[in-house]
N, C-alpha and C positions, 0 to 999 in steps of 0.2 A: 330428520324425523326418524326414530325409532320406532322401527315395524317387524314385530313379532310375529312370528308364524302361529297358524291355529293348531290347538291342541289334537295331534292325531284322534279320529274318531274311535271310538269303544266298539269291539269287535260284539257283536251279538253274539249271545250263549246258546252255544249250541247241544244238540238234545241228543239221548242215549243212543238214539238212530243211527244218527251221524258217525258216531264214534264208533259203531259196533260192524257199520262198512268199511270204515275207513282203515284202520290196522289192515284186516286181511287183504282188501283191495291192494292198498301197496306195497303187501310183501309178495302178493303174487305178479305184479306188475313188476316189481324188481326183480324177480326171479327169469320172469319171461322175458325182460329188456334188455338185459347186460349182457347176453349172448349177440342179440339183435345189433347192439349200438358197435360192441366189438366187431362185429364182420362189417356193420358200415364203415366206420373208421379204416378197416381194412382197403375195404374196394376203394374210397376215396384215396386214399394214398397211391395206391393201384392205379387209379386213373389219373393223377394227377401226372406220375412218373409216362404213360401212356401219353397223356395228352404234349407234354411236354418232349418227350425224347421221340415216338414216334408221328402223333395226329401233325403235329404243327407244322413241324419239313416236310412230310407226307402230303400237307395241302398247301403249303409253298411251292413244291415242287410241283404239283396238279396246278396250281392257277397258274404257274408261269407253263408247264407245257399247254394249257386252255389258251393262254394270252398269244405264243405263238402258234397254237395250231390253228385257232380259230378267229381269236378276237381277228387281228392283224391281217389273218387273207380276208374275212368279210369285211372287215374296214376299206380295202385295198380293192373290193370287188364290188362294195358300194360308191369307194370313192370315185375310182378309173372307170367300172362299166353300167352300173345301174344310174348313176347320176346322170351321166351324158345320152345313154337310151333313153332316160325317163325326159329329159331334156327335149330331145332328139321329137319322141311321141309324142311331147305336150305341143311342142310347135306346129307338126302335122296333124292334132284334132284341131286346134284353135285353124290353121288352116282350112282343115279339106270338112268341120263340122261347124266349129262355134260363128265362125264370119258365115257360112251360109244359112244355118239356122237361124242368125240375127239379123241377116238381111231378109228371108221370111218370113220371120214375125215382124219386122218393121214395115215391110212391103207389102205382102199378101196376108199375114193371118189377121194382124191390128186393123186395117178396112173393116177385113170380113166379119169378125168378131164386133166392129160399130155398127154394122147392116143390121147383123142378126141381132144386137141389144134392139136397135128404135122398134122391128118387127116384134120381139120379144114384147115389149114395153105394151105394143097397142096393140098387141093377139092375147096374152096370155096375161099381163098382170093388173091392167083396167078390170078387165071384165072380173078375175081373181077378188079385186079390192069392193067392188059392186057386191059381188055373192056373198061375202063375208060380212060386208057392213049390213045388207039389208037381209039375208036370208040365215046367216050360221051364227052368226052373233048372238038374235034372238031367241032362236034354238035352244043354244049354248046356256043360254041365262037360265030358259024355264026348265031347262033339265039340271041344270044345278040348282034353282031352289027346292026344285025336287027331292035329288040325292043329299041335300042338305037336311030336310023334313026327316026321313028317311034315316038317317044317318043320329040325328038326336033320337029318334024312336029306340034307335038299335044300340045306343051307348046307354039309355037309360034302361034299358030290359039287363043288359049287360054289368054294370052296374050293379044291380037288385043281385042277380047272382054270384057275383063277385062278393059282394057284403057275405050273402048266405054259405061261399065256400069258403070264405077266409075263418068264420067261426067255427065250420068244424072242422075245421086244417090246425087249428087255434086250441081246441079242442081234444082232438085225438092226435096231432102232431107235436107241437109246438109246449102245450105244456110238459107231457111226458119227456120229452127231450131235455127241458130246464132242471126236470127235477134229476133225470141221469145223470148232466152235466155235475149238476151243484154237487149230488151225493156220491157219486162214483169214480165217475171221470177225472177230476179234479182232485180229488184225495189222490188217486192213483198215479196221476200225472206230477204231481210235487214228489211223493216215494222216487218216482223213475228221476226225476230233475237231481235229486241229492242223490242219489246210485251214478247220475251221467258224470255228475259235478265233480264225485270223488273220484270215479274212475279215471280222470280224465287230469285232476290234481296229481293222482295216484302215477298214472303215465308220464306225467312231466318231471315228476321227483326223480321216477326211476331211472329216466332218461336222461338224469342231470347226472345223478350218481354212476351212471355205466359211464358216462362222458368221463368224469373223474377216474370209475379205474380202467377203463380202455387207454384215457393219457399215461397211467404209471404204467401198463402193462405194458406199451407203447416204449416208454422210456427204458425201461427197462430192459424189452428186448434189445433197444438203439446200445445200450449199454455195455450188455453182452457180445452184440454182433460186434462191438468195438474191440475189445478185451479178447475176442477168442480167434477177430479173421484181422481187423485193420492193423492193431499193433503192433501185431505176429510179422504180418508182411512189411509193412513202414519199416519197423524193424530188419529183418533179416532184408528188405530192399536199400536201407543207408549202410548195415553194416558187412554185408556179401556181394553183394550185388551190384553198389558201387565200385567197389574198390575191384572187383573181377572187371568190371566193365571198361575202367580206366587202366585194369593191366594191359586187357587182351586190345584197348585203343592204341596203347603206348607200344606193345611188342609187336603186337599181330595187325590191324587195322594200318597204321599209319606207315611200316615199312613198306605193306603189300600194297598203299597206296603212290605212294613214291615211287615203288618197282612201276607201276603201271603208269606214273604219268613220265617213268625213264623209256621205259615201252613204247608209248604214243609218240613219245618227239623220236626216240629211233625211226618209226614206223614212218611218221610225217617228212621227216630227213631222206629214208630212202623212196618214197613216193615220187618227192623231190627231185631227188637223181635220176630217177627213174623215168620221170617225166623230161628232166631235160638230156638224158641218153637218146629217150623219142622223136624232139622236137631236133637235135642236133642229126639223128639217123634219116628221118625226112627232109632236111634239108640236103644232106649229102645226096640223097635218091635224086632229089627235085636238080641238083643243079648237074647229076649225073646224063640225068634225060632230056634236060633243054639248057645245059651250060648254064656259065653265072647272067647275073640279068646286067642290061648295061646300063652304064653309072647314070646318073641325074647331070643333065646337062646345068652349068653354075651359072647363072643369070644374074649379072653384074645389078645389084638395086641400092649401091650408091650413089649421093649427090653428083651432079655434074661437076668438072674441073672446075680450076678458079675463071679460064676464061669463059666458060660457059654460061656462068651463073648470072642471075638476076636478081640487081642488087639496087636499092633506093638511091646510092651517089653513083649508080653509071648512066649513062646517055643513052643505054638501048633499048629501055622499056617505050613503050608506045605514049607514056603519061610524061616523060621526060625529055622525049626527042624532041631537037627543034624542027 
């Protein structure tokens, strides 16, 4: 099925009014915005470099010095010492309060509290239920038909006067106000509606168009800063700068690093000697002052001879003698 869209509606014609805010409105709203939207643009960019390169590691770093200054010992201080005090405490109230408090309300106050109901019951709410049935009840009634009497007299007087304020409120308020409205008010308030309307049309155009040359002025500047700092340095950084840098690796860097690591194993080498000069000059001292030590006596932990031994085809194992 072919479904055709409804023909856009017909814009209503609008009157000389209209048109005679509108030009100026929006040349001064563009005048006044295009400074306004360029500094936002600005600051936005501004904080975006902000939020990104300082706020974000700045509060990275804070939540983790939070997490171990704080989180971590109160977790550690709830876990180890407040849990097992609070433990600790709950077991001695339920001790030394709640078991005796419930054996005296099971034992002593629950009787006591049955005594005092049946005495309650036949002192105070018998007699209670008597006075009310037969003495306040009836009371009760004839002063309510009473305040009732009463009560219709004083809505009907009331009434009467209400009728007679509302006409002249009707009167000297209500009309004069109708005809304010219709003739004043209302004209006034549609003028001010089309001044809000355009203004506000006014604000959003101009607002669009500083958007547009805030982005070229934008561009533009990205352009320049390109052309007069990045390709300058890119430049003179591939064609100076590298090739200095790979000299002075090749002549200067990489000799003086070989000297030094020829340096360290000399250095490590006479350590070495030097160390075993020490250890060889201590022992001469040592065996100067109590002689050499004497030798390790050699403790024979070879198998026994062949007569010795015990063997599954000889006669002298205990399992085999006759």
């Amino acid at each position: 099925m072919d479904l055709q869209q409804p023909p856009p509606a017909s814009r209503r014609p609008e009157g000389c009014l209209v048109t005679a805010v509108r030009i100026p409105v929006r040349i001064v709203a563009l005048v006044l915005v295009v400074p306004v939207r360029m500094v936002w643009d600005a600051l936005v960019v501004v904080g975006r470099v902000l939020r990104d390169a300082v706020l974000r590691p700045l509060g990275r770093a804070l939540a983790w010095a939070g997490k171990v200054l704080f989180v971590r010992p109160l977790v550690g201080l709830w876990r180890y010492v407040l849990v097992p005090v609070g433990r600790a405490l709950a077991w001695l109230a339920d001790v030394l309060v709640v078991v005796p408090a419930r054996w005296l309300h099971r034992y002593v106050l629950t009787p006591v509290g049955h005594a005092l109901a049946r005495l309650a019951r036949y002192l105070v709410v018998v007699p209670a239920q008597w006075l009310y049935t037969w003495v306040l009840a009836p009371v009760g009634r004839a002063v309510a038909w009473c305040v009732r009497g009463l009560g219709r007299l004083v809505g009907a007087v009331a009434a009467g006067i209400g009728l007679v304020l509302y006409g002249i409120a009707r009167v000297l308020l209500v009309l004069p106000a109708l005809a304010l409205w219709r003739r004043v008010l209302a004209p006034v308030g549609r003028v001010l509606a089309v001044v809000a309307r355009e203004v506000g049309d006014a604000l959003g155009h101009a607002w669009r168009i500083a958007g547009h040359l805030s982005r070229a002025v934008g561009r533009i500047l990205g352009t320049l800063f390109r052309w007069i700092f990045v390709e300058p340095v890119s430049w003179v950084y591939r064609t100076v700068l590298t090739p200095v840098g790979h000299v002075v690796r090749d002549t200067v860097l990489r000799p003086a690093g070989q000297a030094l690591r020829a340096l360290g194993r000399g250095a490590r080498e006479a350590l070495t000697a030097a160390r075993d000069t020490v250890r060889r000059a201590r022992a001469d001292f040592r065996r100067m002052l109590w002689g050499d030590p004497h030798p390790p006596v050699a403790v024979d932990r070879r198998e026994p001879s062949q007569p010795d031994t015990r063997t599954l085809g000889s006669s002298t194992t205990a399992l085999t003698k006759d």
